[in-house]
DSSP file (Angstrom, degrees, kcal/mol; ACC not computed):
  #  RESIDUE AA STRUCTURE BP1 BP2  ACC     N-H-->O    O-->H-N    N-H-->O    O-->H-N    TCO  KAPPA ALPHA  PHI   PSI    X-CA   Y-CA   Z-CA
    1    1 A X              0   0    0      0, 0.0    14,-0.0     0, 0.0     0, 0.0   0.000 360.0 360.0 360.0-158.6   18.3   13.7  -87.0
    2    2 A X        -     0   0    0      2,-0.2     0, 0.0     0, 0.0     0, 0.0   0.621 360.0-111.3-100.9 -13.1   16.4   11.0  -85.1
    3    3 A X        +     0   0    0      1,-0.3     2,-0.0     0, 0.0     0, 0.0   0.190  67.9 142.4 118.8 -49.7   19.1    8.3  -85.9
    4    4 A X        -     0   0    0      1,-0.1     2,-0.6     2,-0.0    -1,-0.3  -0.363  48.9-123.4 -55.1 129.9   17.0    6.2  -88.3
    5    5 A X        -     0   0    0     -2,-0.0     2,-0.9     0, 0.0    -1,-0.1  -0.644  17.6-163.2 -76.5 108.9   18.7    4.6  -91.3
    6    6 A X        -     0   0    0     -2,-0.6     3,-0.2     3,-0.2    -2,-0.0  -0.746  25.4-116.0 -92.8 116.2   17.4    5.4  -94.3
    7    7 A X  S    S+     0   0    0     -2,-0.9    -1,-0.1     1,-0.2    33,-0.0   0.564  90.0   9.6 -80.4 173.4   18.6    2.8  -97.3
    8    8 A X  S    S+     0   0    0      1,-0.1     2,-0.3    28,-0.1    -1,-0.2   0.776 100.7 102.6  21.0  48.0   20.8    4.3 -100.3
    9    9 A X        -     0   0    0     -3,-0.2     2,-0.4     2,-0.0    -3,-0.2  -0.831  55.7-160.5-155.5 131.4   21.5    7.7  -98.8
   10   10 A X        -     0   0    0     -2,-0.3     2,-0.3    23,-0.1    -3,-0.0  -0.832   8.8-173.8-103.5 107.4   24.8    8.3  -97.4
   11   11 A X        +     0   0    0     -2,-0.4     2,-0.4     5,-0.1    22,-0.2  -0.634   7.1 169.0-106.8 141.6   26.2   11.0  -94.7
   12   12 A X    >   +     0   0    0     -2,-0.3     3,-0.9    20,-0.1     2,-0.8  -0.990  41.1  29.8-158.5 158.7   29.2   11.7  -93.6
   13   13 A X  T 3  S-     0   0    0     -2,-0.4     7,-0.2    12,-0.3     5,-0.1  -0.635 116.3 -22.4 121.4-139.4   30.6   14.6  -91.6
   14   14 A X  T 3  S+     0   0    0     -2,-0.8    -1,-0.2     3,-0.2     5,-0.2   0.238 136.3  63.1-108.9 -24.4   29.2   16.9  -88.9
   15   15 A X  S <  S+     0   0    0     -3,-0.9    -2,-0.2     1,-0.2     4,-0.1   0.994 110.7  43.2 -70.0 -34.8   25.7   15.8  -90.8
   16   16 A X  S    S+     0   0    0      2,-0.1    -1,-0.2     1,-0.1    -2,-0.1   0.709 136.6   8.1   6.3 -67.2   27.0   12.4  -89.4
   17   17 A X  S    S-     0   0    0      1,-0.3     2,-0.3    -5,-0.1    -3,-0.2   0.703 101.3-119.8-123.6 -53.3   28.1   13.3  -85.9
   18   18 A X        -     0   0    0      2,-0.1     2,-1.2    -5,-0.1    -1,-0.3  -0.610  68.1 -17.7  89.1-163.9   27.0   16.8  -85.5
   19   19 A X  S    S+     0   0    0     -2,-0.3     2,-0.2    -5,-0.2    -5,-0.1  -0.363 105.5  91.2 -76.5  47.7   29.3   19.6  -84.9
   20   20 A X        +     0   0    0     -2,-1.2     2,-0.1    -7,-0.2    -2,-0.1  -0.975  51.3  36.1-137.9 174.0   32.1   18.0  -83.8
   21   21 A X        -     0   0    0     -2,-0.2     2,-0.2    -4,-0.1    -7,-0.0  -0.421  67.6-107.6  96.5 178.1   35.8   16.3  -84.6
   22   22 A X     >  -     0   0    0     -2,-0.1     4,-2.7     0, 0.0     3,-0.5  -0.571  49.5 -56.3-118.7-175.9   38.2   17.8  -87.5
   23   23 A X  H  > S+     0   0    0      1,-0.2     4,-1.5     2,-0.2     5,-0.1   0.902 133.0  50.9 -36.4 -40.2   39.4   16.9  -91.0
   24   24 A X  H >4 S+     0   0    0      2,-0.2     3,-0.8     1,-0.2    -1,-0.2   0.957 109.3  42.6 -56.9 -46.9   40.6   13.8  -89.7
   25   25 A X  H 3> S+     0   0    0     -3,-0.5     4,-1.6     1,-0.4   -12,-0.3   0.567 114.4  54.5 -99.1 -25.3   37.6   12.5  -88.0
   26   26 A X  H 3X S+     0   0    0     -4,-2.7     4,-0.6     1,-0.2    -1,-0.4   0.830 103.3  60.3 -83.9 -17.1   35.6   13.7  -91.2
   27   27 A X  H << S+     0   0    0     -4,-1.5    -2,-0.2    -3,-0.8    -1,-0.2   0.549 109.7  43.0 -70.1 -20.2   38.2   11.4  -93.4
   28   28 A X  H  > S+     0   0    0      2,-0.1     4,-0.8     3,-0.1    -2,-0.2   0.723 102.3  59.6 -37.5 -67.9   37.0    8.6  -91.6
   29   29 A X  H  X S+     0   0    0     -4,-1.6     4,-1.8     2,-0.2    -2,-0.2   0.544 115.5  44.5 -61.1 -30.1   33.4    9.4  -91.6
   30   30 A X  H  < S+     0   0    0     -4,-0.6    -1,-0.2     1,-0.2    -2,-0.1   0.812 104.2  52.8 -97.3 -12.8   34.0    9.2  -95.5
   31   31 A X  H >> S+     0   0    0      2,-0.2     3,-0.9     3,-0.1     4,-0.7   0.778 108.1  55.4 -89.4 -20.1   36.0    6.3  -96.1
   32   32 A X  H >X S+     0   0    0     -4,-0.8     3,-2.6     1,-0.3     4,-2.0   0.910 112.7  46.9 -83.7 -74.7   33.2    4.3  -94.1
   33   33 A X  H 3< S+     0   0    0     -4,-1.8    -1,-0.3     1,-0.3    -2,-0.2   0.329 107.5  47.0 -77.1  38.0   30.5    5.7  -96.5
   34   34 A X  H <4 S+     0   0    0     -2,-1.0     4,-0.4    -3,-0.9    -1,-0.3   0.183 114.1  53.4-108.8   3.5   31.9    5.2  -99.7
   35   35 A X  H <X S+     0   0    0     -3,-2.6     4,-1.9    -4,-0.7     5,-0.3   0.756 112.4  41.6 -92.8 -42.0   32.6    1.7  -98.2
   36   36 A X  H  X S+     0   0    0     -4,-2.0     4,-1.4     1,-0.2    -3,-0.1   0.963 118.0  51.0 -67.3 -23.8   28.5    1.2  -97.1
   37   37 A X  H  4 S+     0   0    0     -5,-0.4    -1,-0.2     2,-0.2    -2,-0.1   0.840 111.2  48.1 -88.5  -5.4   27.6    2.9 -100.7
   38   38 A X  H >4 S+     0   0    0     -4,-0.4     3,-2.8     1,-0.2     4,-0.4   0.971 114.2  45.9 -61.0 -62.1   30.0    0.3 -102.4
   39   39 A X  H >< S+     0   0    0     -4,-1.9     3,-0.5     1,-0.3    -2,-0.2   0.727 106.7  57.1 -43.2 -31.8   28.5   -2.5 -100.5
   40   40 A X  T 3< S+     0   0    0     -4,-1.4    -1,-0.3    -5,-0.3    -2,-0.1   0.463 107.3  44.4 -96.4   9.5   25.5   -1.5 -101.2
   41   41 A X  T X  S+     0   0    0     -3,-2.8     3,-1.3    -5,-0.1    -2,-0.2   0.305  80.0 135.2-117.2 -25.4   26.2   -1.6 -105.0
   42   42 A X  T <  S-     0   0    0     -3,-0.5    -3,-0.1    -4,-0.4    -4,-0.0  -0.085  80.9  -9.2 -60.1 124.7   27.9   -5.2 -104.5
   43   43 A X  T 3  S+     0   0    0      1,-0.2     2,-0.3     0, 0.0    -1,-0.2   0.933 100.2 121.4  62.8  48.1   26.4   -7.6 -107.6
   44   44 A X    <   -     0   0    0     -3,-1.3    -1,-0.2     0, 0.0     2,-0.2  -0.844  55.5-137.4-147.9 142.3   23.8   -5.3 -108.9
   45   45 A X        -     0   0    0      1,-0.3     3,-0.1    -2,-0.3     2,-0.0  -0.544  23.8-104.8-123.9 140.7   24.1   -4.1 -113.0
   46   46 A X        -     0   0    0     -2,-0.2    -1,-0.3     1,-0.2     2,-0.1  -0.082  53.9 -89.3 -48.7 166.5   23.5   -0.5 -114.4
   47   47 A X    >   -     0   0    0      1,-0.1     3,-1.6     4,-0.0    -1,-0.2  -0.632  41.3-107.2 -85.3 170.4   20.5   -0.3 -115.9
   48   48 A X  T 3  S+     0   0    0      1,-0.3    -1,-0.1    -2,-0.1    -2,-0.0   0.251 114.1  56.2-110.3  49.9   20.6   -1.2 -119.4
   49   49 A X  T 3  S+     0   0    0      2,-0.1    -1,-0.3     0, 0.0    -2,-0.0   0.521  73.8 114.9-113.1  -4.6   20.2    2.0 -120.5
   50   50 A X    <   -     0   0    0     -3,-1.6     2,-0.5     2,-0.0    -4,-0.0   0.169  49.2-160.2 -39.0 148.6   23.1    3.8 -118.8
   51   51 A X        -     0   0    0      2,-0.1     5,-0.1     1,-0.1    -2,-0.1  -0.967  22.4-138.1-142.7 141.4   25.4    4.9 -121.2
   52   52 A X        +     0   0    0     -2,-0.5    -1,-0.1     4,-0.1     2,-0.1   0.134  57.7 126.4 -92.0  15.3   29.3    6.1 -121.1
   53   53 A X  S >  S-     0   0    0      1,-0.1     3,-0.9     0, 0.0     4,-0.2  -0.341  71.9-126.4 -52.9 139.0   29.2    9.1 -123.3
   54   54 A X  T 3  S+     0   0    0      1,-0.2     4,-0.3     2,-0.1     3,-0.1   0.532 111.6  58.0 -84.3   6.6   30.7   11.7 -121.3
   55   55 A X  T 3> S+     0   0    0      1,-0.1     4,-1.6     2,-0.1     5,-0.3   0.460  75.6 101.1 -70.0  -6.9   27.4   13.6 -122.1
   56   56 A X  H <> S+     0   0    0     -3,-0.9     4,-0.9     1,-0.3    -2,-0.1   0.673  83.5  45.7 -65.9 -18.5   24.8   10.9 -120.6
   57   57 A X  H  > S+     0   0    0      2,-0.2     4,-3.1    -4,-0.2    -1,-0.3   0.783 111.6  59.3-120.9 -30.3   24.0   12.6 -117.3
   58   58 A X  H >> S+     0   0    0     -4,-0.3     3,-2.6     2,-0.1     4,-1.5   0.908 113.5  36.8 -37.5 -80.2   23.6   16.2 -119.6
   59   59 A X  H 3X S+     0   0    0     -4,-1.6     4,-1.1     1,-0.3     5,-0.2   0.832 118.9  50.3 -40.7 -50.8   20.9   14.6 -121.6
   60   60 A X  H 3X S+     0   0    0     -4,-0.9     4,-0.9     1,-0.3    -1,-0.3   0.898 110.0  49.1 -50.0 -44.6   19.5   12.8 -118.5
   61   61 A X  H <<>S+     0   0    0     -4,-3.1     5,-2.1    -3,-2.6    -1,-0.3   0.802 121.0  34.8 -78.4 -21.5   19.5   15.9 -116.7
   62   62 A X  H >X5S+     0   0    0     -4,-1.5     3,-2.0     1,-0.2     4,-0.8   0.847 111.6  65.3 -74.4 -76.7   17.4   18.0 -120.1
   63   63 A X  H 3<5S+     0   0    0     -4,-1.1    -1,-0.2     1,-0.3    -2,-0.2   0.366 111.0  28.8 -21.1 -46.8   15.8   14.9 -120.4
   64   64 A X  T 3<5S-     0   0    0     -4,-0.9    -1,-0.3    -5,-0.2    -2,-0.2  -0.112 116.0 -95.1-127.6  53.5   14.1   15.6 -116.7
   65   65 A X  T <45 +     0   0    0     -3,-2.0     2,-0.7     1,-0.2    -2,-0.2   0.610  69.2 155.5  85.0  -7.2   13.8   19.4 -116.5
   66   66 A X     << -     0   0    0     -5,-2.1     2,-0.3    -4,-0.8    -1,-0.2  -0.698  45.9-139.5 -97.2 112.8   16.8   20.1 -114.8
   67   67 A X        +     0   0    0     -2,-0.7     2,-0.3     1,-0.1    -1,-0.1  -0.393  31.7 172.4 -62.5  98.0   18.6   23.2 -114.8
   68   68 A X        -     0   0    0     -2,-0.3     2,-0.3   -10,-0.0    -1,-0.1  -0.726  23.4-143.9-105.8 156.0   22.6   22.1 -115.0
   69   69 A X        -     0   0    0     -2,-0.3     2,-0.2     4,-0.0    33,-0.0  -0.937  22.4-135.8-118.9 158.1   25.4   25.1 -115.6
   70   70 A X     >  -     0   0    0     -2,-0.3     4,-2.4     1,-0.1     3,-0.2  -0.566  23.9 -95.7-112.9 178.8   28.1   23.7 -117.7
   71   71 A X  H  > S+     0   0    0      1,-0.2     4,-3.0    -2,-0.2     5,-0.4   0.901 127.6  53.6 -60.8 -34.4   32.0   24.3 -117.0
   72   72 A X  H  > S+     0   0    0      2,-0.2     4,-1.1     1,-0.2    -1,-0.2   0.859 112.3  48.6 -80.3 -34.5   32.2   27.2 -119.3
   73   73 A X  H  > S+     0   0    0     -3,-0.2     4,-3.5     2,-0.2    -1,-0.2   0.922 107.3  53.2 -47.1 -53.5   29.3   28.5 -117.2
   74   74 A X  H  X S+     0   0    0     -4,-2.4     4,-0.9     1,-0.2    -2,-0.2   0.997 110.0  48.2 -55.6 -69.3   30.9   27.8 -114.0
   75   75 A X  H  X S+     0   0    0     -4,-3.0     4,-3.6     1,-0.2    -1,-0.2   0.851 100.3  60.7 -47.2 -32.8   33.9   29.7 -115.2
   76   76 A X  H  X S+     0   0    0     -4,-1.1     4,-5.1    -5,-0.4     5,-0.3   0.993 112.3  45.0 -43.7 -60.8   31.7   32.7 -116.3
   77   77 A X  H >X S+     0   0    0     -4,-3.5     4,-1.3     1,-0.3     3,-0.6   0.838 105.2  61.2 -57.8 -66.5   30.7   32.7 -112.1
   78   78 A X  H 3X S+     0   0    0     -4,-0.9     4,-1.6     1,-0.3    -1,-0.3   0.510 113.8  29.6 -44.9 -53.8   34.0   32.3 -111.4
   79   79 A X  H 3X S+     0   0    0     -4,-3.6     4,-2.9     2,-0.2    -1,-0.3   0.982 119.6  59.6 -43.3 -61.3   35.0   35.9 -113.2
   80   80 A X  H XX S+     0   0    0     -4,-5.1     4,-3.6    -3,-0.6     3,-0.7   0.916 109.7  33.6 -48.4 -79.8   32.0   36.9 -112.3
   81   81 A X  H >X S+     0   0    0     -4,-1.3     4,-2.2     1,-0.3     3,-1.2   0.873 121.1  49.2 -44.3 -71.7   32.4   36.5 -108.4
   82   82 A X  H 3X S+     0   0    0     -4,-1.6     4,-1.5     1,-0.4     5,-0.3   0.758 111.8  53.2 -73.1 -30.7   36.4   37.5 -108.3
   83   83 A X  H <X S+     0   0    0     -4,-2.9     4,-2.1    -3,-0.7    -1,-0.4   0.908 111.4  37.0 -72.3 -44.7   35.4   40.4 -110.4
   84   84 A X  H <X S+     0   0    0     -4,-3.6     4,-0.6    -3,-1.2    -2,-0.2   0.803 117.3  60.8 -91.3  -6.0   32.3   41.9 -107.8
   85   85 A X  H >X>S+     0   0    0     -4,-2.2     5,-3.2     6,-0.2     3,-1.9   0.991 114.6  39.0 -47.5 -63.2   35.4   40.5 -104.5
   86   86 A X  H ><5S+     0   0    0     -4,-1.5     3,-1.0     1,-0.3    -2,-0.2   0.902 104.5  60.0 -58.6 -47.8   37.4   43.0 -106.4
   87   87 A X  H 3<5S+     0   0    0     -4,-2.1    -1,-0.3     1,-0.3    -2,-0.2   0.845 117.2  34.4 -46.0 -37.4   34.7   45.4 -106.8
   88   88 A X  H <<5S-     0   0    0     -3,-1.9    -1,-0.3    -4,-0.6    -2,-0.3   0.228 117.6-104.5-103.5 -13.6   34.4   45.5 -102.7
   89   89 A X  T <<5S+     0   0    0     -3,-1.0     2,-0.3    -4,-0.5    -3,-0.2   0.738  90.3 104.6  87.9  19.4   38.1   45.1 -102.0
   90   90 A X  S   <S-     0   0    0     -5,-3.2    -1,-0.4     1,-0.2    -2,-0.2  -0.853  82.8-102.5-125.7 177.3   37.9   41.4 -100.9
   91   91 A X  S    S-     0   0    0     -2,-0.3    -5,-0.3    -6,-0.2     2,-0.2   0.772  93.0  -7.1 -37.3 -64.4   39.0   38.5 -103.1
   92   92 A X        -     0   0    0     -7,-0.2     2,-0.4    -8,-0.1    -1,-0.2  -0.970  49.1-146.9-137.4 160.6   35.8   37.2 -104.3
   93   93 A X        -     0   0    0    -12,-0.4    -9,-0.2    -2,-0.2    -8,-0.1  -0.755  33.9-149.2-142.2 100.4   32.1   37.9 -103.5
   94   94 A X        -     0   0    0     -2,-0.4     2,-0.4     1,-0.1    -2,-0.0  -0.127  22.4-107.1 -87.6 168.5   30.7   34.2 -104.1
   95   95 A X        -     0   0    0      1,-0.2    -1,-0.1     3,-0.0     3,-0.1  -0.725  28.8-156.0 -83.1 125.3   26.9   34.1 -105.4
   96   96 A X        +     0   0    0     -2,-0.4     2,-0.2     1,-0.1    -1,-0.2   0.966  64.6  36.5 -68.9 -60.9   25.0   32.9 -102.3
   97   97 A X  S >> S-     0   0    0      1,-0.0     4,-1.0     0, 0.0     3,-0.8  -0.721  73.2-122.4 -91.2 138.6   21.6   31.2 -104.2
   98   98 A X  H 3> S+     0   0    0     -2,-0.2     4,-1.9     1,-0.2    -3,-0.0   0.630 112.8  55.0 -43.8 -39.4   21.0   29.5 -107.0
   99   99 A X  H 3> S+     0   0    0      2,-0.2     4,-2.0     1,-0.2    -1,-0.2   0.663 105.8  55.5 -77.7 -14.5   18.7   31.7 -108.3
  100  100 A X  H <> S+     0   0    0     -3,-0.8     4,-1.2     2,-0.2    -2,-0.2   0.852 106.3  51.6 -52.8 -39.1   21.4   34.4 -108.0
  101  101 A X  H  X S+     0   0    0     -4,-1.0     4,-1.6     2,-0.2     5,-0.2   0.792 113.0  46.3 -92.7 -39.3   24.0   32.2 -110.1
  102  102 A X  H >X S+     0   0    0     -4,-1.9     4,-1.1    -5,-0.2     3,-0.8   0.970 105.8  58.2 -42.7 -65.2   21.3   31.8 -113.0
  103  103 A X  H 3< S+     0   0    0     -4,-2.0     3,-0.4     1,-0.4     4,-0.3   0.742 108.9  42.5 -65.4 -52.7   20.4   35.1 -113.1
  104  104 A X  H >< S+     0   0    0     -4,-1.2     3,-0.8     1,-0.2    -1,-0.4   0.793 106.3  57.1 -54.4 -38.1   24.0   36.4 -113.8
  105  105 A X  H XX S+     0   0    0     -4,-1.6     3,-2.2    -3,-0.8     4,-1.2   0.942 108.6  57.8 -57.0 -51.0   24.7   33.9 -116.2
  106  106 A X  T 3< S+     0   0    0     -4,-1.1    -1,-0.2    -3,-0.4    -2,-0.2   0.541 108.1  42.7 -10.0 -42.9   21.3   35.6 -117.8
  107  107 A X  T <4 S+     0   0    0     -3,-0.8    -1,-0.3    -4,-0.3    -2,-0.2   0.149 111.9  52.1-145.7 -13.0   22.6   38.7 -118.0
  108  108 A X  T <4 S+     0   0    0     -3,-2.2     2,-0.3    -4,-0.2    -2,-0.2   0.535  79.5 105.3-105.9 -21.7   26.2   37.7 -119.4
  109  109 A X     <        0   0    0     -4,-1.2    -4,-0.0     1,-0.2    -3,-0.0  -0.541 360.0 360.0 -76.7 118.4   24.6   35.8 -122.1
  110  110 A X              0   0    0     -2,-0.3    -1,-0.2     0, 0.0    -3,-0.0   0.480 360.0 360.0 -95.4 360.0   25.2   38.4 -125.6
């Protein structure tokens, strides 16, 4: 990127740095932003419509259109992918795209 800081959005990594260091130097890169996105949190309230059902961020997400896959979904790819690895002789053969991982879910659904 150019450099520029842009407020509440947080990096960490080779998107950081660019394409260099290891695990360490990326363990670093993370404890210094979850320390700027704390700070950046310091003496500021949810809104006060947040809620602590461990549904709230489903609804939130129907609520604005958004296509979420749910764990039982997730697991579905999980077969799914270790089943078409197998299929090929490797260990898994992960879904590259999003619209890939829908589609199957689609198509599993009886």
């Amino acid at each position: 990127g150019d450099g520029r800081r842009v407020p509440h959005e947080y990096v960490a990594g080779w998107i950081k740095r660019g394409p260099t260091g290891l695990i360490g130097t990326n363990r670093g890169d993370a404890k210094a932003t979850v320390e700027a996105m704390l700070q950046d949190v310091v003496g500021r309230e949810a809104p006060l419509r947040a809620e602590l059902s461990p549904h709230a961020i489903t609804f939130l997400l129907d609520e604005r259109g958004v296509r979420s896959v749910s764990f039982d979904e997730w697991k579905i790819l999980d077969e799914l992918e270790i089943a078409n690895g197998s299929a090929k002789g490797k260990v898994r053969d992960k879904f590259t795209s999003l619209p890939a991982m829908l589609e199957a879910l689609k198509t599993t659904r009886g």
